[in-house]
N, C-alpha and C positions, 0 to 999 in steps of 0.2 A: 683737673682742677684740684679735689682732694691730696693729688701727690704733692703739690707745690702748696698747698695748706701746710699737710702735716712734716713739708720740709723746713716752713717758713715757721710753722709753729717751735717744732725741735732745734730748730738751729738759734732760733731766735730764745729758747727757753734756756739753753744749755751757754749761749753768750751772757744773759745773764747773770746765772750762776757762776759764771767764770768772773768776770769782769764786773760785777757790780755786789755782789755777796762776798764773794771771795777774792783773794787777789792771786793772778797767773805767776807767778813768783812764787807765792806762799806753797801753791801746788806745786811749784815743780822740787823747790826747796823739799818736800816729804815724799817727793817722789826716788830723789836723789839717797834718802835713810832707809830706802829697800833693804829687806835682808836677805839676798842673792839664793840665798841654800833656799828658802823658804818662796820664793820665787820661782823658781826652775821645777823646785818639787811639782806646784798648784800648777804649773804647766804641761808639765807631763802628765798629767792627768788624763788631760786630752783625748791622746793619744788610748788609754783606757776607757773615757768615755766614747770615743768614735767605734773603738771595738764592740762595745758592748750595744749601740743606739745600732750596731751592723747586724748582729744577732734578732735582737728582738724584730726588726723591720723583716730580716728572710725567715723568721717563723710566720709570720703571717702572709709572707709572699709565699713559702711553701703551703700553704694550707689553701691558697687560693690558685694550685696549679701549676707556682710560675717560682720555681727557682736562683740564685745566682752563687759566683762565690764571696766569699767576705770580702777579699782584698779591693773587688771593685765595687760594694757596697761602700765600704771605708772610702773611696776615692771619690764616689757618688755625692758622700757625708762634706767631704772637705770643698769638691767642686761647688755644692750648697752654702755652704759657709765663705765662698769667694762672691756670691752673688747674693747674701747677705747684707753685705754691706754696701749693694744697689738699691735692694727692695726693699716695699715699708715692713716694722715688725722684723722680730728677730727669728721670725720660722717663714721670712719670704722667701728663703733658698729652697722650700719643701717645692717649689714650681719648678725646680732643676730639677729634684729627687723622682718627683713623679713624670715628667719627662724622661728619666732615664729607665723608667722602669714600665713604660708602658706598652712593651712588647706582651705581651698576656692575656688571658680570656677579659673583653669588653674594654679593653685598652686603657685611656687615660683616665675613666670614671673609677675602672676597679680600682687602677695605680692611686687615684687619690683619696678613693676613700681608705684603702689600706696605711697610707702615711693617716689619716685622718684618725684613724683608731690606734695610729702609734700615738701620734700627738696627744689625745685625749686622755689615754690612758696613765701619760706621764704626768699628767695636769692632776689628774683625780687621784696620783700615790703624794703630787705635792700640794693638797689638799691636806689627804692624811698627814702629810708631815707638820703641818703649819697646827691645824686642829691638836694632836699628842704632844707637841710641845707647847704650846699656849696652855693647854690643862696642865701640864707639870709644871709651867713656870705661870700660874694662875695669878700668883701676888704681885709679880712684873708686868706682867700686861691686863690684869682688870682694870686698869688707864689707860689702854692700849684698844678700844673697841675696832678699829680697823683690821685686829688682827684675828681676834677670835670672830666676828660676823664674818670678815672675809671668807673663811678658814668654814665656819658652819654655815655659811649661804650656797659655798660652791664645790662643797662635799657631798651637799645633798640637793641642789641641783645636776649634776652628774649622774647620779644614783639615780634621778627620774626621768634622766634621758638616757640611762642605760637601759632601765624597765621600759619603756616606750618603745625603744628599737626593739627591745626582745620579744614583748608582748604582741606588738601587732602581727596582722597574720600577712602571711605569705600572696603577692599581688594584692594588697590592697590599694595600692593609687589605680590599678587598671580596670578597676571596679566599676568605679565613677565612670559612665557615660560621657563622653565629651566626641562634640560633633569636630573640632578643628583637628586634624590628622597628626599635627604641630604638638601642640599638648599633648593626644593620645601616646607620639611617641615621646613625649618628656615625661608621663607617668608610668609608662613601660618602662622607661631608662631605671627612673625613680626604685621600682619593685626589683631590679636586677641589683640596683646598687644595695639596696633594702637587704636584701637576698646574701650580698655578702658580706655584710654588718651582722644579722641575723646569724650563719653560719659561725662565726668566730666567736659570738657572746654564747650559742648554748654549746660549746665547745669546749669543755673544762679543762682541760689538759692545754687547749689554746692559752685560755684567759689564765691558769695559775702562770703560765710558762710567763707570757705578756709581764703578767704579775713583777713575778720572781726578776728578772730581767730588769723591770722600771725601778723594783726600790732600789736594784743595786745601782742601776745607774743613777738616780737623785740622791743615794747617798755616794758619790764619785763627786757629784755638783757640790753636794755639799761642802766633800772634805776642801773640796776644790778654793770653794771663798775664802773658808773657815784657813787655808794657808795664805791668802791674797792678803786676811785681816794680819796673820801673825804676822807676814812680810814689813808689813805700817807699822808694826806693834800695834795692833789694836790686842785689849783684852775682854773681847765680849767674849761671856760663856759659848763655848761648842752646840750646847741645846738650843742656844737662841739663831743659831743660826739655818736652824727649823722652820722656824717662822717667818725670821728676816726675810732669806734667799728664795722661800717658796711665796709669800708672796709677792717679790720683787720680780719674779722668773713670769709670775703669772698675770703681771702687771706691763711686761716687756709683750705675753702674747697677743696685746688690743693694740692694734694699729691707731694708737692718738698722738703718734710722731712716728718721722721716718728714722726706722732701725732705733726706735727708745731714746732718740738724742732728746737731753734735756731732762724726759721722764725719770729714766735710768737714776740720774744723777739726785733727781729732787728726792726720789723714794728714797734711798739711799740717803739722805740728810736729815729726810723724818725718822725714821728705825733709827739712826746713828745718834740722836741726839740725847734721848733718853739714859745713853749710859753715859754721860759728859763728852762726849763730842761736838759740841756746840759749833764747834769751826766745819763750812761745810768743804773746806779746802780738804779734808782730809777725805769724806765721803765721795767727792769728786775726783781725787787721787784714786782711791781704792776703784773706782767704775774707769778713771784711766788703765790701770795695768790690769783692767780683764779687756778692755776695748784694745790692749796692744797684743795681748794673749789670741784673740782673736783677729786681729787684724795680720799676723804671722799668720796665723792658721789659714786664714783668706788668700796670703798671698801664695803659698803651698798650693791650698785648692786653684787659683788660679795657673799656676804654672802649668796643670798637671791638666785642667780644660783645653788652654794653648796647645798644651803637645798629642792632646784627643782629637783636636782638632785639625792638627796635621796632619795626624796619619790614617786620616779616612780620607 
C-alpha cells in the first residue's frame, strides 16, 4: 500500500510541477539551450563516480573477509542503478548490491550492513559539506534556516550514532534474557551484525580510507551538478553548491516518493529561487538531464543484468 502511495504521491507531485506551475514546452524549450561540451563532461563523471563508490565498498568488503574485483563491483554499481528506477528512494538499488555480495561470513546481514556504513558514511561527509559552506556563505543563507539546521541537526546526529555503535559493548542484545528462541536469535543476529559495525569504526585506517574515498567522491557529485547548472547556464556560485546538492542528495535518501519524483524537483525550485530563478521550468529542466544522465546509466546497468542472467 505505501508503494502505490509514494508512487501516487511522486507522480502526482511531479505532474504538478510540470503542468500547472510550469509549462511542458517552456521545459523542453531550455532544455533544447544545453551546452553539449558541458553536458557530456557532468556525464562522464559517472563513470568516475562508479569507480570510486567500487573502491570504498571493497575496502570494507575486504576488511570483513570477503573480497571481489572492481570491474564487477562497477557492474554490481550500474546493475543497482537499473533497479533504481523500480524501487522507492534513490539507494533502492543497494537491495541488488547486497544481494550480489552476500556470498560471505553471515551472508545478507553482513552484505547489508557493509553497504549500510557505505551509505552513511557518504551522508555524514555531505553533512559536512552543506555545514562549511553554509558558514562561509553565512550572509546568503542566514535566510535560509533549512540549510544550516539541516546541515547541524544531522552532523551531529550521525556523530551520536556513530559513538553508540562504538561505545556499546560486544553482545550486548544477547544479554537480555528472553524466553521466545525467535528473538533470542534475532538478538544474536543483532550482536554479530553489531560486531561488524564495531570492527570497522575502531579501525582507523578503515574509517580515514572510508573517509578519504567519500569526500572525493561527494566532491565528483558535486562537480557533477555544478556542470548540469553550467550546461542551463545557470550562475550560481560553485560553493553554493555545497549546500544545494547535499541537502537535495540527502532529501532524495527518505523514501517520501517513489525514486524522488516530484520531491527532486520541488527542492530543487526552493534552493533555485533565491538566486532569481523564479521560473521553476528551469529547476525541473536541470533535475531532467540528471534523470536522463541516469536513466542511460540504468539502461547500461540493465543490459549488462540481462546478459548475467543468461549465462548462468
Amino acid at each position: 500500500m505505501s508503494f502505490f502511495l509514494k508512487l501516487f504521491f511522486g507522480l502526482g507531485l511531479l505532474g504538478y510541477l510540470i503542468f500547472i506551475k510550469s509549462d511542458p514546452e517552456e521545459i523542453f524549450k531550455i532544455l533544447k539551450t544545453t551546452i553539449p561540451a558541458f553536458a557530456v563532461l557532468s556525464f562522464s563523471l559517472h563513470a568516475i563516480g562508479i569507480f570510486i563508490k567500487s573502491v570504498r565498498w571493497n575496502i570494507l568488503l575486504k576488511e570483513n573477509g570477503s573480497s571481489y574485483e572492481l570491474k564487477d563491483l562497477m557492474k554490481f554499481y550500474l546493475v543497482s542503478n537499473f533497479f533504481n528506477h523500480f524501487l522507492p528512494t534513490r539507494f533502492g538499488g543497494d537491495i541488488i548490491r547486497i544481494s550480489d555480495t552476500k556470498a560471505m561470513k553471515n551472508g545478507l546481514s553482513a552484505s547489508a550492513i557493509i553497504v549500510f556504513i557505505e551509505r552513511i558514511s557518504g551522508i555524514f561527509i555531505l553533512f559536512i559539506f552543506a555545514l562549511i559552506a553554509s558558514i562561509i556563505r553565512i550572509d546568503f543563507v542566514k535566510d535560509m534556516p533549512q540549510v544550516w539546521l539541516t546541515a547541524i541537526a544531522g552532523f551531529i546526529g550521525i556523530i551520536i550514532l556513530f559513538i553508540l555503535l562504538k561505545k556499546t559493548p560486544e553482545n550486548f542484545f544477547s544479554r537480555f534474557k528472553i524466553r521466545s528462541k525467535l528473538l533470542g536469535k534475532i538478538l544474536n543476529k543483532f550482536d554479530s551484525l553489531h560486531l561488524i559495525v564495531k570492527s570497522s569504526l575502531v579501525n582507523k585506517k578503515v574509517i580515514i580510507k572510508i573517509l578519504f574515498w567519500g569526500v572525493i567522491l561527494q566532491l565528483n557529485v558535486i562537480v557533477h551538478y555544478y556542470l548540469i547548472g553550467l550546461s542551463l547556464g545557470l550562475t550560481i556560485p560553485f560553493i553554493d553548491y555545497f549546500f544545494i546538492i547535499s541537502i537535495f542528495l540527502i532529501v532524495l535518501s527518505i523514501p517520501i516518493s517513489f525514486n524522488g519524483y516530484g520531491v527532486r524537483e520541488q527542492v530543487l525550485i526552493l534552493f533555485f529561487t533565491p538566486y532569481g530563478y523564479i521560473n521553476p521550468a528551469i529547476a525541473i529542466a536541470f533535475s531532467f538531464l540528471d534523470m536522463i544522465f541516469n536513466l542511460i546509466l540504468g539502461i547500461i546497468g540493465g543490459i549488462i543484468f540481462v546478459l548475467r542472467k543468461r549465462s548462468k
